[in-house]
TORMI-964922 format. One line per field, with one value per residue (C-alpha): x, y, z; chain; residue number from 1. Coordinates in pm, 1 decimal. Layout:
east <- (X ...)
north <- (Y ...)
up <- (Z ...)
unit <- (A ...)
pos <- (NUM ...)
END
This chain:
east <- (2900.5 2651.5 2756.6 2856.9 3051.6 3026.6 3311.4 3199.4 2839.0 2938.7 3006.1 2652.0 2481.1 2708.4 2592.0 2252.6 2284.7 2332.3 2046.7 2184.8 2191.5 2017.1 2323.5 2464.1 2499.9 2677.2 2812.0 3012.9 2788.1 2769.9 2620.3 2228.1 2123.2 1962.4 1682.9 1770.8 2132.6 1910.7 1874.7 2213.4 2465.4 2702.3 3104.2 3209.5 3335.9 3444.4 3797.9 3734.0 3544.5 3580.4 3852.6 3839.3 3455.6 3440.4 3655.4 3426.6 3098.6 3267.1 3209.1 3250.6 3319.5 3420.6 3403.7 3638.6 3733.9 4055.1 3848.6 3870.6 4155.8 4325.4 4133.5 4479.4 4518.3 4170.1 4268.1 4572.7 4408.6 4173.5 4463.6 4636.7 4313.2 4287.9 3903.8 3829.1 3810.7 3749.8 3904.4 3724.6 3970.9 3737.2 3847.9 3590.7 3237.5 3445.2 3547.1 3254.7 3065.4)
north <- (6590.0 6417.3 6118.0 5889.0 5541.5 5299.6 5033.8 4874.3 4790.2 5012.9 5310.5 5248.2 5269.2 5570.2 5794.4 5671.7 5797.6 6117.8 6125.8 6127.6 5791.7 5954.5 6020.5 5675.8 5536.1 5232.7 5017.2 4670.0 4331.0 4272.4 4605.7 4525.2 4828.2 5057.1 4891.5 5094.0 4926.2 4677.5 4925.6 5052.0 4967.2 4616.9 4670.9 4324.6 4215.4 4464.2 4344.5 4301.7 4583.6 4666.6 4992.6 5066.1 5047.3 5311.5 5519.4 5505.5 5572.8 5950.1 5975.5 6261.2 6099.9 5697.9 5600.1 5315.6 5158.8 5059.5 4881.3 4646.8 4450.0 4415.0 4754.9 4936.4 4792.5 4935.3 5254.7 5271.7 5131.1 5444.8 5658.0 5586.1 5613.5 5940.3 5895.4 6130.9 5934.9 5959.9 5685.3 5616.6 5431.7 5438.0 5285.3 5397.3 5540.8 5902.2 5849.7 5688.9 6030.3)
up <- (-5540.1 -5771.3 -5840.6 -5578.9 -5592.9 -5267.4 -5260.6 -4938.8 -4761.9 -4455.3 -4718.4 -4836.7 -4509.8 -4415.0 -4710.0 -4638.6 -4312.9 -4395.2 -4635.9 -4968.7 -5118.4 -5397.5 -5571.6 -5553.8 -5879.1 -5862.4 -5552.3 -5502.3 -5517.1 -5147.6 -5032.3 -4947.5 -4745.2 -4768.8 -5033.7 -5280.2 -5328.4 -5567.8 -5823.4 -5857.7 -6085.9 -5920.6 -5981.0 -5877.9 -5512.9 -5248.6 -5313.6 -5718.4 -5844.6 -6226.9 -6148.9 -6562.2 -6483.9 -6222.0 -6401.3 -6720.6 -6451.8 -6418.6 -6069.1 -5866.1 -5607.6 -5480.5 -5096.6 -5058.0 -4657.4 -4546.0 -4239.8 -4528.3 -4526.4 -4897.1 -4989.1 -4998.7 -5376.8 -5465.0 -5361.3 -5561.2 -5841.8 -5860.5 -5768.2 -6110.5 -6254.0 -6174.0 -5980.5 -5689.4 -5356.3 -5024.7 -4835.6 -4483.0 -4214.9 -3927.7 -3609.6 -3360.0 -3303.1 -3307.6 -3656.1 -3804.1 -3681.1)
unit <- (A A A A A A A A A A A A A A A A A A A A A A A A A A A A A A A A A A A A A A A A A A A A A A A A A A A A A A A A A A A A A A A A A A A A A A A A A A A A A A A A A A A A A A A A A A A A A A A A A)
pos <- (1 2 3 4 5 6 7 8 9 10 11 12 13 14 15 16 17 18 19 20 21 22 23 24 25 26 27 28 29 30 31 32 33 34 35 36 37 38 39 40 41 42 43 44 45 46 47 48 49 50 51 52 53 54 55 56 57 58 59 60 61 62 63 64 65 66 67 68 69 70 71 72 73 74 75 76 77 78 79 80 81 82 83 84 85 86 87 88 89 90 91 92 93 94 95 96 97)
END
């Protein structure tokens, strides 16, 4: 996986966390860490991201959250889409590691 898409700030800091935020290319307007968020390419609200957008970006990859309520229509969205996702539902410290 090469190129990454982050749909939510906690996605950002959790592929920062393990060290590759290097292949993020593009991430929703709110994320802020890590610093490097500023250079990366802004898809619109966590809840509002441009889905035809994404799909154009060719990613190998999109991290979306359903810790975010109203994300389940995102998800779907890239679904029909056809974009490869990864779809993190964390709902403790267990499943965040």
């Amino acid at each position: 996986v090469r190129r990454v898409i982050t749909l939510a700030p906690s996605n950002a800091e959790l592929v920062a966390g393990l060290g590759c935020f290097e292949r993020v290319i593009a991430c929703e307007d709110s994320s802020d860490w890590p610093p490097e968020t500023a250079s990366c390419e802004r898809l619109g609200p966590d809840l509002g991201p441009d889905l035809d957008r994404i799909a154009q970006l060719r990613p190998d990859l999109v991290f979306s959250s359903l810790s975010v309520p109203g994300m389940e229509r995102i998800v779907t969205g890239l679904r029909a889409r056809g974009v490869p996702q990864r779809v993190l539902a964390p709902r403790s410290i267990a499943d965040v590691m």
